[in-house]
N, C-alpha and C positions, 0 to 999 in steps of 0.2 A: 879538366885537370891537366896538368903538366904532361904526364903519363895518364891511359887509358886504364884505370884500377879494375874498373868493372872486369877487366880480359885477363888479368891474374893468373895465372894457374893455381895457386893454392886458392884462392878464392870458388875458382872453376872444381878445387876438390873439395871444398868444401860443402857446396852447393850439392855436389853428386851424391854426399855420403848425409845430407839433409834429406833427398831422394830416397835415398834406400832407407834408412832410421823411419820415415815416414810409412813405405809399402811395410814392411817389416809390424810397424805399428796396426797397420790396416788390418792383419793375418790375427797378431794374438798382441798380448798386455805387450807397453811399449819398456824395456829397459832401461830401467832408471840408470844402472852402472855403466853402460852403453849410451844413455844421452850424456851425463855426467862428462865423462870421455871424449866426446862433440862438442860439447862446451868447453873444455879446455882447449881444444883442439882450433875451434873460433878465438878464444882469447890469445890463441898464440900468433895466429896471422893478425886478428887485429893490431898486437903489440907490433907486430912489422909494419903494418899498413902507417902507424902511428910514427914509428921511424923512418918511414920512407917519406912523409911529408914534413919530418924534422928535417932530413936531407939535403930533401929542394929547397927548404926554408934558408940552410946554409950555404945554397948556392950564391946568394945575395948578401948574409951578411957573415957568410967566412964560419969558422969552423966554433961551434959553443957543444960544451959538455954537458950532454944526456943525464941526468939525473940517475945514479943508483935505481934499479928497484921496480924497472917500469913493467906496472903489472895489469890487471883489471880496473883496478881502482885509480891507477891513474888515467887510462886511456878511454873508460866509459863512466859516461853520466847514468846515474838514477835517473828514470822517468817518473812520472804520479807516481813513486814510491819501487817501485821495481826493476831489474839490474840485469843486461840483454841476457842472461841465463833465464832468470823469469821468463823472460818476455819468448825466448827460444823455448823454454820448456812448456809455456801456453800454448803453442802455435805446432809445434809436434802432438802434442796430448788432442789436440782440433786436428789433427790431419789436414795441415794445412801447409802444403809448398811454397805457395805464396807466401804466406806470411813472413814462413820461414827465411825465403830469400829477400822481402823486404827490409827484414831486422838486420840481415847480414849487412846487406846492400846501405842502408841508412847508418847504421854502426861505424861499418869501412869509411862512411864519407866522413862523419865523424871525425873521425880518429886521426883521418888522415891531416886535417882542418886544425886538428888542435896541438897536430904535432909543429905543422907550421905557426900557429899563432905563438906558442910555448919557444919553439928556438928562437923568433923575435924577442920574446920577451925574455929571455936570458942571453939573449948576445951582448945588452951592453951599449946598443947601438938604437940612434935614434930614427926608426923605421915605423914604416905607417904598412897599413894592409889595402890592400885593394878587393873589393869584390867582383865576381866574375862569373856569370852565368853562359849555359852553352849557345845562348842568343837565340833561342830554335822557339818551334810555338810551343813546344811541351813544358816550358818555362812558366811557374807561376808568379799572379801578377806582384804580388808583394815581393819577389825576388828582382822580377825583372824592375822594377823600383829603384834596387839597391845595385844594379848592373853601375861598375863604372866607381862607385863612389869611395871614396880614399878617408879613413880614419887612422887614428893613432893609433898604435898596436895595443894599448891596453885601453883604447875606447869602444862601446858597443856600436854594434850596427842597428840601426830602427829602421823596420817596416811601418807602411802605412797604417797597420790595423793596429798598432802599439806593440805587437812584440821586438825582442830585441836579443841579441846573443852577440858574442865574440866573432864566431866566426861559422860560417853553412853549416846545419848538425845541431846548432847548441841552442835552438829556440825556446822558450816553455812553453810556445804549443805545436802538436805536435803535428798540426797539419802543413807548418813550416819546415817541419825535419824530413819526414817520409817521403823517398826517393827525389830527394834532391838531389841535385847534381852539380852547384855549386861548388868553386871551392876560391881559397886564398891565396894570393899572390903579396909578396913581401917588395916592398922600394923604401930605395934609402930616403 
């Protein structure tokens, strides 16, 4: 990605207070008012993370206004039926850090993917996206597939194994989303 998201600091505090929420869990019952609270708390950096790849998006095609209202609902997808709160409150309830920091990790890239696909698609402007992988081996093969390839900003990207999305993050399955590291670059 343009910028390194993963090294964030709100991200980095996020992560730490997933940490604690988790030990905390491990000792007695885990607090529901207290995860509740963390999950806002994710939904608020997402909502930046989402902005911040509106941003870059505008570094290319010039300045488009932000939609009123940018909440959860706009910045996260349902997976099989459940919404990264779900998905965060499964993986605390399992004591489970990984996970927890995978949902983070996959979410952020998300968000950040579809902030950029959304300011193309409301600039106005006739722009295609590029795919972009970190070119490294940890790269999976249906990704590195799509390394390089240029569609129209409201056309899907397809992998060899028939899934397809807009943009890194947005597959319907879900071994295409998790920790990917993907992300979208905008040309006129």
């Amino acid at each position: 990605m343009p910028t390194n998201l993963f090294d964030w600091d709100e991200l980095n505090l996020v992560r730490e207070e997933s940490r604690i929420l988790i030990r905390e869990a491990r000792r007695r019952k885990p607090d529901r008012e207290r995860i509740d609270r963390f999950c806002d708390y994710v939904d608020f950096v997402l909502c930046l993370i989402y902005a911040f790849g509106w941003r870059d998006a505008e570094t290319v095609v010039g300045p488009v206004r932000m939609p009123d209202g940018i909440d959860d609902t706009t910045v996260n997808l349902m997976i099989d039926g459940e919404t990264f709160r779900d998905r965060l409150r499964e993986q605390i309830d399992q004591l489970s850090e990984d996970g927890v920091e995978r949902i983070i990790n996959t979410e952020m890239h998300r968000d950040y993917n579809t902030g950029v696909v959304n300011a193309g698609q409301l600039s106005g402007k006739n722009v295609r996206k590029r795919w972009n992988t970190m070119m490294d081996e940890k790269v999976r093969d249906t990704h590195d597939y799509l390394e390089g390839a240029v569609v129209g900003i409201n056309d899907l990207f397809y992998t060899f194994d028939g899934d397809s999305a807009m943009a890194p993050g947005g597959f319907d399955l879900a071994q295409n989303n998790v920790n990917c590291r993907c992300w979208i670059t905008l040309e006129q």
